[in-house]
C-alpha positions in Angstrom: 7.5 -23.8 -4.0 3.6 -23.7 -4.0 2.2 -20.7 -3.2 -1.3 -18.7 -2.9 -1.9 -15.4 -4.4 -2.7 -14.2 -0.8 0.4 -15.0 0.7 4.0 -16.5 -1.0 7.1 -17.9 0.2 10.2 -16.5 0.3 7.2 20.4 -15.6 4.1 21.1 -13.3 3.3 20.9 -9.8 2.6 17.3 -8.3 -1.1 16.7 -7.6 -1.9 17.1 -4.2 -2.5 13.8 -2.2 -6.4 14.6 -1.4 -6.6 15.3 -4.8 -6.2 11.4 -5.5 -9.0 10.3 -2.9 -12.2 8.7 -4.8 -14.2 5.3 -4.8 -12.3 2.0 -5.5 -11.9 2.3 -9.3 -13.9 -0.3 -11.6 -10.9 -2.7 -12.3 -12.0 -6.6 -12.2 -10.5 -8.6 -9.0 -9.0 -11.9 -9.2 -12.0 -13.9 -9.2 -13.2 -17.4 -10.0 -14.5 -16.5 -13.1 -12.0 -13.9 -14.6 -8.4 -15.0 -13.0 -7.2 -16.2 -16.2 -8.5 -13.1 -18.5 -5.8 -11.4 -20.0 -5.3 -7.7 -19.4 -3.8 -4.5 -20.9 -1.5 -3.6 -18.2 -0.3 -5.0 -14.8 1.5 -2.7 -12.3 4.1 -4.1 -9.8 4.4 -2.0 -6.9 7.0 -3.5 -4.3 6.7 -2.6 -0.6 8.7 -2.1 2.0 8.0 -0.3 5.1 5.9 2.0 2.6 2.7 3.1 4.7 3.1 6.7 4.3 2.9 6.4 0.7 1.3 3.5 -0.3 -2.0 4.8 -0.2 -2.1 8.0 -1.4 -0.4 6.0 -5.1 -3.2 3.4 -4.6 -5.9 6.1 -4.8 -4.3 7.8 -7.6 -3.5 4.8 -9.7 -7.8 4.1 -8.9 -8.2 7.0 -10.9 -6.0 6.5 -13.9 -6.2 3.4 -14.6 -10.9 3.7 -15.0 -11.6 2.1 -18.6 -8.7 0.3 -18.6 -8.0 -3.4 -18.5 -5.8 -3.3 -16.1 -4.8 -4.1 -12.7 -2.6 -3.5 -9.6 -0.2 -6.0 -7.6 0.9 -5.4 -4.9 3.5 -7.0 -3.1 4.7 -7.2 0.6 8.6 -7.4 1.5 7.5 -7.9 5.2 7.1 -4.8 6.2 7.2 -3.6 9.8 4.7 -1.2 9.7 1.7 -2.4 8.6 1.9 -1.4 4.8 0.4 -4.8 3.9 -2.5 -4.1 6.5 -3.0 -0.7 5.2 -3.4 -2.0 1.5 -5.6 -4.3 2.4 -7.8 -2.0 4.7 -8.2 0.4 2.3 -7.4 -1.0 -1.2 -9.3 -4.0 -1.3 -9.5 -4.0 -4.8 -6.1 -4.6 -5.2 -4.3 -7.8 -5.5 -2.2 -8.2 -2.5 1.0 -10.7 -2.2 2.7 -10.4 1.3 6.3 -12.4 2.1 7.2 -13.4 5.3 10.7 -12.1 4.5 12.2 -9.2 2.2 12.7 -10.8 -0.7 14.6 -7.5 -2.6 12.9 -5.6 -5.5 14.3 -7.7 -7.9 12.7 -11.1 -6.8 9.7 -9.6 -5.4 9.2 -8.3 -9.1 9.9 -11.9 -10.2 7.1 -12.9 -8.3 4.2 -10.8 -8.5 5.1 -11.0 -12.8 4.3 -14.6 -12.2 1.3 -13.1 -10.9 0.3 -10.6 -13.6 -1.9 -10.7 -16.4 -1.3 -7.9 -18.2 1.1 -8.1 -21.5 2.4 -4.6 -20.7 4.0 -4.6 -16.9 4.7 -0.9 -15.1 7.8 -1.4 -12.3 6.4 1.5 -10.0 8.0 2.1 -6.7 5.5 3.3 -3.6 7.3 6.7 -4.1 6.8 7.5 -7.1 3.4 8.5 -8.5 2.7 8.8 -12.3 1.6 12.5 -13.8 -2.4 12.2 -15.0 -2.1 11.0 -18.4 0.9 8.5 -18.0 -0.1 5.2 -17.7 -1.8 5.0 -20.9 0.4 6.8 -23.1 3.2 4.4 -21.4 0.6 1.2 -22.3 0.1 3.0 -25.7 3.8 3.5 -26.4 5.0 -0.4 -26.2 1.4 -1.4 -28.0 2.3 0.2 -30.9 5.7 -0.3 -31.3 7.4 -3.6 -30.4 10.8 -3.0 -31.1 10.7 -1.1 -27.8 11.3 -3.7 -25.0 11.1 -1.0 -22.2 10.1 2.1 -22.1 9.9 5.3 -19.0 9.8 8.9 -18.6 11.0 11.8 -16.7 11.6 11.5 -12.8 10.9 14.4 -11.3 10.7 15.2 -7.3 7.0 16.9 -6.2 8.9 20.2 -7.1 9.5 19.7 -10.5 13.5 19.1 -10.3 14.5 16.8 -12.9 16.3 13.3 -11.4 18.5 11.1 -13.6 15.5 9.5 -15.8 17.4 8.3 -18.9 20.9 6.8 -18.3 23.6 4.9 -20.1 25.8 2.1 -19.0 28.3 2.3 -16.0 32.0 1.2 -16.8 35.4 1.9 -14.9 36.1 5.4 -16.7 32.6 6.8 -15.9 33.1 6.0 -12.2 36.1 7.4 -12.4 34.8 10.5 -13.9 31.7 11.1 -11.4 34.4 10.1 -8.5 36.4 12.9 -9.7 33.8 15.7 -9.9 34.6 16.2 -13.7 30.8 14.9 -14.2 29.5 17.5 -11.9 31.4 20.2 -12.9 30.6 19.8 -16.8 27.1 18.4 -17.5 26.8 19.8 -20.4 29.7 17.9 -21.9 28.8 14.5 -23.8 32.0 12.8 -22.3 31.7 13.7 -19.0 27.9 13.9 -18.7 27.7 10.5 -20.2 26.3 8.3 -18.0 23.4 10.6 -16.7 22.6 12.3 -20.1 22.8 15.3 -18.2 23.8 17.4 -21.8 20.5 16.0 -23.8 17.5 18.0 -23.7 15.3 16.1 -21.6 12.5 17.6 -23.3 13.1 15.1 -26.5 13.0 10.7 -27.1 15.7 9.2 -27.4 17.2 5.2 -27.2 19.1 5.1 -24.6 20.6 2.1 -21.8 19.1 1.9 -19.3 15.5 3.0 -17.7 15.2 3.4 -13.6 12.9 0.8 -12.7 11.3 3.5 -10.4 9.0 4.4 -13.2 9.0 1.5 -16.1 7.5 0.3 -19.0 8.5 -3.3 -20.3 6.7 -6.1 -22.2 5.6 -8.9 -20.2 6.5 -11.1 -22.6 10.0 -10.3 -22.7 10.1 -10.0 -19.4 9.4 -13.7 -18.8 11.7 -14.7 -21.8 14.6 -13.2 -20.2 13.7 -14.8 -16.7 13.0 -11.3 -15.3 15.3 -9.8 -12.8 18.6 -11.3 -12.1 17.9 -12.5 -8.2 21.4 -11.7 -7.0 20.4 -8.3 -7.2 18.8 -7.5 -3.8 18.6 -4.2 -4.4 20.2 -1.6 -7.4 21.6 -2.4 -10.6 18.9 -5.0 -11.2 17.3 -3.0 -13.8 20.9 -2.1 -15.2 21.6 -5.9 -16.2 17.6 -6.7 -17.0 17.7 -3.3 -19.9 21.9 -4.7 -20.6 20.0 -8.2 -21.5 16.9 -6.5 -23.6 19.4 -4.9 -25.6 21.6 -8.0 -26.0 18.2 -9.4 -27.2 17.5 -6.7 -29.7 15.1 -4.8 -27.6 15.4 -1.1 -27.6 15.2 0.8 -24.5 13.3 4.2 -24.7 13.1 7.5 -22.9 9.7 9.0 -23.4 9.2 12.9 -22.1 5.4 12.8 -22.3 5.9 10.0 -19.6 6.3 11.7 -16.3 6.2 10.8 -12.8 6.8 12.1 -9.1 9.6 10.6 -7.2 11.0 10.9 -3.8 13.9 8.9 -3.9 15.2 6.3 -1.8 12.1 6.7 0.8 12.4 2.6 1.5 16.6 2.6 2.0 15.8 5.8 4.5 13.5 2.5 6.9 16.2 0.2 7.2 17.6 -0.2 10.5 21.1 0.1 11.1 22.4 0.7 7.6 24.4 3.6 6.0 22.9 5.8 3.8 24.4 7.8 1.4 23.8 11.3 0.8 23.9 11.6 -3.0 21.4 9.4 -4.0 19.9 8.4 -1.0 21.4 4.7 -1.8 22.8 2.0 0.8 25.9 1.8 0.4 26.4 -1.2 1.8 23.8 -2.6 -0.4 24.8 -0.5 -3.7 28.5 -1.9 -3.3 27.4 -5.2 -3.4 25.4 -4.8 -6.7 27.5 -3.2 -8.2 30.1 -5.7 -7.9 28.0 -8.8 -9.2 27.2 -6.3 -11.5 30.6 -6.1 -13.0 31.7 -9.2 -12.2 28.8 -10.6 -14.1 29.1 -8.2 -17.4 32.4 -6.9 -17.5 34.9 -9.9 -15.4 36.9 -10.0 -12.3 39.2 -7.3 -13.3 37.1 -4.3 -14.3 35.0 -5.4 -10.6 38.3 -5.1 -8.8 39.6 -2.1 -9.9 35.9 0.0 -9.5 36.2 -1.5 -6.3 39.7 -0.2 -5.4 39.5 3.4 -7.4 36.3 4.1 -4.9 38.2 2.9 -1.8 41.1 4.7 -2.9 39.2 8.1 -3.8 38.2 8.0 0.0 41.2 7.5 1.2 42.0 10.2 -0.4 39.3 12.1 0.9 40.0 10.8 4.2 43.2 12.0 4.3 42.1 15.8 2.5 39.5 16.1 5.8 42.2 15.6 8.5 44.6 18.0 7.2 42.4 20.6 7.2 40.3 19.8 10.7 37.3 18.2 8.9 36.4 15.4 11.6 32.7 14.4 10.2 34.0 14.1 6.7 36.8 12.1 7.9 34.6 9.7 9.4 32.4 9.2 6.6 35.2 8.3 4.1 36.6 5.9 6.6 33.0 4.2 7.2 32.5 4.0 3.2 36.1 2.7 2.6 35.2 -0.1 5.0 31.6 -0.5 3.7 33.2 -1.3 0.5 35.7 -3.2 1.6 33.1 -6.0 3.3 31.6 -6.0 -0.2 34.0 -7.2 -1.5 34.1 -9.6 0.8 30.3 -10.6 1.3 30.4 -11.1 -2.5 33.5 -13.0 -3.0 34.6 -10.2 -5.6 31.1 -10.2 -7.1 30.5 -13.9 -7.5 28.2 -14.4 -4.7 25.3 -12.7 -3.5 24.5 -12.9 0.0 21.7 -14.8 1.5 18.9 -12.7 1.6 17.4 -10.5 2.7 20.5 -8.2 3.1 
């Protein structure tokens, strides 16, 4: 597939938004004469119906990232609302990559790596703007150590409440645990508050799993040794199976505190028409089914996919059944709509063996 730069082919209070507004920041564009110079640090950012927040990022990132050798890609998933326009319009210093069809995060990514320059690449979602300060201790982190294959910080919403930041690898107990509400109801254990950390001090580094790709550090290099995302990942658990494979290639994956950035959460899933969303998380759970099938299929075999598959279905049912007996239509509904939800996972993915065509 040939394709043009311009267009491809398939805790503290949060800074206010006015407080990001300046002049276009002195970063070098892509032309003639410096295309091919290397630079410090690229930053992917991945659109999607992100208007209302692509801008405000832009003029932050125009700020922190003067003296730097650095730059910003952005790239399109077809938006419907003129995020690609908006960029353009008011970021021209930006690169710009727009697809005439959603590609997913995890392909889009692919892409605008192909793209980059930089030897250090920051995965930043439209939502999620970095804390002053961030981007180069992030750049300084993997610089100076390079046993550290990826690297990210503390997720925090614009009020300061922590969100999962550093996590650890999903398997058929953990779901099983966070199904049954033992997760929720002690965090502070190291058993059943495994997979979200949620008894370490957040405060402190540490190695961990896996890194949200919100908000993430990883060496280009690396990056493009491993082939970057797994592409049957339209969205979620792409960056589960890309930290699974820097591990598997001796890369450590690091939680840094001193990296820190704002996050909304699932502001892109909230634009899709017609698709379920699910309260905790603010995932689609169409979409997050599907993932996290090919995700097990792919890492842990047919058998450990199954049975994730069935102990959520069934824990609905159960649910399902809890609701009518004591008169609770609405919840009744929703665990019949997610049991079937999961149910066509299973099917659009063949038991996670398949993707779907894109875009989902």
């Amino acid at each position: 597939m040939t394709t043009r730069p311009e267009e491809i082919d398939p805790s503290s209070t949060a800074p206010a938004l006015s407080e990001c507004a300046g002049p276009a920041p002195s970063i070098p564009g892509p032309g003639p004469a410096i295309t091919r110079a290397r630079r410090e640090l690229s930053v992917l950012i991945v659109t999607y119906n992100s208007s209302r927040w692509i801008t405000a990022l832009l003029a932050c990132l125009a700020k922190e990232l003067i003296g730097l050798a650095a730059e910003v890609i952005v790239i399109d998933n077809a938006s419907q609302d003129g995020s690609a326009e908006e960029v353009a319009r008011t970021h021209p210093w930006v690169r710009l990559l727009r697809s005439p069809s959603n590609l997913g995060f995890a392909a889009a990514n692919n892409v605008a790596a192909k793209h980059a320059l930089g030897r250090v690449l920051l995965l930043l979602n439209p939502d999620a703007t970095p804390a002053p300060g961030s981007l180069r201790r992030g750049l300084e982190i993997l610089q100076t150590d390079d046993t550290i294959g990826l690297a990210g910080g503390r997720l925090t919403d614009t009020s300061g409440r922590l969100q999962p930041s550093a996590r650890m690898f999903p398997s058929f107990l953990q779901e099983f645990i966070i199904l049954s509400g033992l997760a929720g109801r002690f965090p502070r254990s190291k058993f059943f508050g495994h997979v979200d950390r949620t008894w370490a001090n957040p405060a402190v580094d540490a190695d961990v799993d896996w890194i949200p790709g919100a908000f993430a550090f990883v060496r280009s290099d690396a990056f493009t040794q491993l082939g970057g995302f797994d592409e049957r990942f339209f969205l979620y658990y792409e960056e589960v199976d890309l930290c699974r494979r820097l591990r598997q290639a001796g890369y450590r994956i690091q939680y840094r505190p001193e990296l820190h950035a704002y996050h909304l959460g699932g502001a892109s899933a909230q634009t899709v028409t017609g698709a379920i969303v699910a309260r905790a998380g603010s995932q689609l759970t169409l979409w997050r089914a599907r993932s996290g099938l090919l995700y097990y299929r792919k890492n842990h075999g047919w058998l450990t996919a199954w049975a994730v598959n069935r102990l959520e279905r069934g824990w609905h049912r159960l649910r399902a059944a809890r609701a009518r007996a004591i008169g609770q239509p609405l919840k009744m509904l929703e665990s019949s709509q997610h049991r079937a939800l999961l149910a066509q996972a299973w099917v659009d993915t063949l038991g996670g063996q398949i993707a779907p065509p894109r875009p989902w």
